[in-house]
C-alpha positions in Angstrom: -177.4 94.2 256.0 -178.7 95.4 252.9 -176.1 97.7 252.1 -173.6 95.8 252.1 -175.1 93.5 249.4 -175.9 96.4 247.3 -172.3 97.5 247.3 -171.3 93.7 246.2 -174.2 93.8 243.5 -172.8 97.3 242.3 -168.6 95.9 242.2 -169.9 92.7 240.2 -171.9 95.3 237.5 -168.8 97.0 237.6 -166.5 94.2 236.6 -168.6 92.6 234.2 -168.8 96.3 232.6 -165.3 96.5 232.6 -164.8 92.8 231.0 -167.2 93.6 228.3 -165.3 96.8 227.4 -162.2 94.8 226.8 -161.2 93.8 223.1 -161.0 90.1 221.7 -158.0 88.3 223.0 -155.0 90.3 220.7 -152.7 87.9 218.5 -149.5 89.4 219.7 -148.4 88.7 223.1 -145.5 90.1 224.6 -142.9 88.9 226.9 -140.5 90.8 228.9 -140.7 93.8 225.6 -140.7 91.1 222.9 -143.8 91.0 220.6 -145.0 87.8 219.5 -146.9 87.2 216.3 -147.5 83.5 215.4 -148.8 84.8 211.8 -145.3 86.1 211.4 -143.9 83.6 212.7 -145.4 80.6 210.7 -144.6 82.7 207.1 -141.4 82.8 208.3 -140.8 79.0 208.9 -142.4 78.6 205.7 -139.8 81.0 204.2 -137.0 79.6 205.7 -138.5 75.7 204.7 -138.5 76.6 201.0 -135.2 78.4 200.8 -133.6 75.0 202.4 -135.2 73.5 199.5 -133.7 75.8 197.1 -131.0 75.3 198.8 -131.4 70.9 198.9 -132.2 71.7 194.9 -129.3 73.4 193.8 -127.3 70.7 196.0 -128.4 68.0 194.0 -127.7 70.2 191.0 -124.1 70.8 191.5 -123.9 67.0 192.1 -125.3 65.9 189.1 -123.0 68.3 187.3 -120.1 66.7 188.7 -121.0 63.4 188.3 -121.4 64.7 184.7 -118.2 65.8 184.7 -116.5 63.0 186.4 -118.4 60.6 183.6 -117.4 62.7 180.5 -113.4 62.8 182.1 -113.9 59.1 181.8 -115.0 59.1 178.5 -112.0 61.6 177.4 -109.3 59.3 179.3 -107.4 56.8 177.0 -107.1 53.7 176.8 -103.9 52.1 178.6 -102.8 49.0 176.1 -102.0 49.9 172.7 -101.3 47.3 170.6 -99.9 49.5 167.4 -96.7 49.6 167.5 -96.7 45.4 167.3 -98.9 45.6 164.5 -96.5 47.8 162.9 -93.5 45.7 163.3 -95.3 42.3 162.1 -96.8 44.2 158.8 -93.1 45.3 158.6 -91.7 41.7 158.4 -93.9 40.6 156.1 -93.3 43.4 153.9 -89.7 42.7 154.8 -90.5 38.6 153.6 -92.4 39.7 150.6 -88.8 42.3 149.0 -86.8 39.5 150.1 -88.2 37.7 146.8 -85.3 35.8 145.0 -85.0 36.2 141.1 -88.2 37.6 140.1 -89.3 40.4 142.8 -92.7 41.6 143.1 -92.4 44.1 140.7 -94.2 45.0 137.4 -91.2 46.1 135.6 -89.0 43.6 136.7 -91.6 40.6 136.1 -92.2 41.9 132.7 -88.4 41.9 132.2 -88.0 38.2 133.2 -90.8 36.7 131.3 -89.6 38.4 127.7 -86.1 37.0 128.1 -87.2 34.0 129.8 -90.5 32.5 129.1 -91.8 34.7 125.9 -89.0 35.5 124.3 -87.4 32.2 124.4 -85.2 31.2 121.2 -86.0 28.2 119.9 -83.5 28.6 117.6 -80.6 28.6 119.7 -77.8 26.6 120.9 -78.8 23.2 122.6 -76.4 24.3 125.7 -78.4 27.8 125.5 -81.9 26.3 125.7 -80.3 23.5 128.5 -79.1 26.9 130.5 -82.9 28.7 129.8 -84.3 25.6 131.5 -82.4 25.4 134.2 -83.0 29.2 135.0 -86.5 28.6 134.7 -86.6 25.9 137.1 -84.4 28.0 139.4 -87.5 30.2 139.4 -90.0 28.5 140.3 -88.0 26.3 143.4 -87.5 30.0 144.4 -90.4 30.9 144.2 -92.1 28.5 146.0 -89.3 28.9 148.5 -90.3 32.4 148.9 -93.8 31.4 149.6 -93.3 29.0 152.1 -91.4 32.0 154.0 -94.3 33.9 153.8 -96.6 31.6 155.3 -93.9 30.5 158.1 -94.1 34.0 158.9 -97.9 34.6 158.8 -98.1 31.3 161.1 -96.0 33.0 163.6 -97.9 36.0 163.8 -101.0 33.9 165.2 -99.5 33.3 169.0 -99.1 37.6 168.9 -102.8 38.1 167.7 -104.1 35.4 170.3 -102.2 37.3 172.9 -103.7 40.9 171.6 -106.9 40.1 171.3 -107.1 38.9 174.7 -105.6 41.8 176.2 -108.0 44.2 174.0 -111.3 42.0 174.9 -110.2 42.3 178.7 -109.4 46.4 178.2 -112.6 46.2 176.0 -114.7 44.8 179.4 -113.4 46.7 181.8 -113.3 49.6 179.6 -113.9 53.4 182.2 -115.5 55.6 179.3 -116.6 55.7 175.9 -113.2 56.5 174.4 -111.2 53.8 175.9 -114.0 51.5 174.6 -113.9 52.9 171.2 -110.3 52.5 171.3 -110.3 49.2 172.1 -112.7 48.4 169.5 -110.1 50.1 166.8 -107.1 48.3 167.8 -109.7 45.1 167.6 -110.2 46.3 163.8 -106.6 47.8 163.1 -105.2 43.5 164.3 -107.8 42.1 161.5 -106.6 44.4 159.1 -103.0 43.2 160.1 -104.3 39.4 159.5 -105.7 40.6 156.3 -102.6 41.6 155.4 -100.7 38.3 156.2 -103.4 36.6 154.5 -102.9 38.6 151.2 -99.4 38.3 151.7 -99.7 34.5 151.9 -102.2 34.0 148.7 -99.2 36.9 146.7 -96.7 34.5 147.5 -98.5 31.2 146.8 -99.9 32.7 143.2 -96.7 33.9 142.2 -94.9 30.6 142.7 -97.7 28.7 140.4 -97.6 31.2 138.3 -93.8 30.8 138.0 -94.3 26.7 138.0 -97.2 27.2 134.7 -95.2 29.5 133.2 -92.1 27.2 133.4 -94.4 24.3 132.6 -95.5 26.0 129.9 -91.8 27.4 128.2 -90.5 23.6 128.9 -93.1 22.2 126.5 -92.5 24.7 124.0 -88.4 23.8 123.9 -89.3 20.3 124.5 -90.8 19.9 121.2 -88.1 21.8 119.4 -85.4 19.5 120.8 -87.7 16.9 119.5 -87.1 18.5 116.3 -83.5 18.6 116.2 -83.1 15.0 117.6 -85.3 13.5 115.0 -83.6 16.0 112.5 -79.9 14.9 113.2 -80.7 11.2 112.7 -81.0 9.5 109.4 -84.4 8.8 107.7 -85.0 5.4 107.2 -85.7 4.3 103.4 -87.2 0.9 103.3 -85.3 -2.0 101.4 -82.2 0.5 102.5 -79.3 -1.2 104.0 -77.9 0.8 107.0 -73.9 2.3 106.8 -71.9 -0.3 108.0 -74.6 -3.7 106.9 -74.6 -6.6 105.1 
């Protein structure tokens, strides 16, 4: 009996002999001729987690460039109302009122011309039917004039219903403008219709001036050949003598 428990005693030594000589448990494992390495395999997920980010990055980046690009085609794309080509036509027919000016235009040259022969240089010394036809030129003048001016105005009254209508169309394209240049745009044909009413309004005041300038200077020459056909009148009639019998008495 006691030979059999030394044999069991000595396989036991020899085990635990055996498990001492063996290494720490190894980090690689392998399975079926594969190597495993969790080291290597946890720097690799790390690897592959920061080039998705690069990747997630340089997404993001191309986006922002086109919504960059997107956002400055906006700002290059033009506005769709355009107002000019009105504008053009209604400074047109004003200037077309304003050279439609009967008798004395609006010209230097030609209002220099009209006031030497007909308010400066009038002749007092002329025939009675001369200075009759001066005056009535004179007068012809003015009523022209202020014809001419009440034109003007009529016309500058009539551009009011387009400029309501344009500047609501260019506040709307204004507010619902896509980009920066449709908005600046917008904001120039805004300017370019007050410079249009600027232009009726000088046009009106021109033609208002010019027929009270007309109706002074008129004023003015009729005074002047008033007095002188005082003159004559008084002139043409005998003076009366006291204690002088008149042609014809007792």
């Amino acid at each position: 009996m006691n030979r059999p428990i030394r044999n069991l005693a000595a396989a036991s030594a020899l085990a635990l002999a055996c498990t001492g000589a063996i290494a720490p448990v190894p980090v690689q494992a392998q399975f079926g001729g594969i190597v495993y390495d969790p080291t290597n395999y946890a720097q690799n997920v790390l690897t592959a987690a920061r080039t998705l980010e690069q990747i997630n990055n340089q997404i993001r980046m191309l986006q922002n460039q086109a919504r960059s690009l997107i956002n400055e085609a906006r700002n290059l794309e033009s506005l769709p109302q355009t107002i000019a080509q009105p504008l053009q036509d209604q400074i047109r027919q004003t200037q077309q009122l304003l050279q439609q000016a009967q008798r004395i235009a609006y010209d230097v040259q030609a209002v220099e011309t009209a006031f030497d022969r007909q308010y400066r240089g009038v002749t007092l010394g002329a025939s009675q039917q001369a200075l009759v036809d001066g005056a009535e030129a004179r007068w012809q003048n003015s009523v022209a004039a202020f014809e001419d001016a009440l034109k003007v105005q009529a016309g500058a009254v009539a551009n009011i219903e387009g400029s309501r209508s344009a500047i609501g169309e260019l506040l709307s394209a204004s507010q619902s403008a896509r980009g920066a240049l449709q908005a600046a745009q917008a904001g120039n044909q805004l300017l370019a219709l007050q410079a249009r009413q600027l232009a009726d309004l000088t046009a009106t005041l021109a033609a208002a001036n010019r027929a009270q300038a007309l109706d002074a200077a008129e004023r003015a020459a009729a005074k002047a050949q008033a007095r002188e056909q005082l003159r004559r009148f008084l002139a043409d009639r005998p003076r009366y003598v006291p204690g002088q019998s008149r042609p014809g008495g007792n």
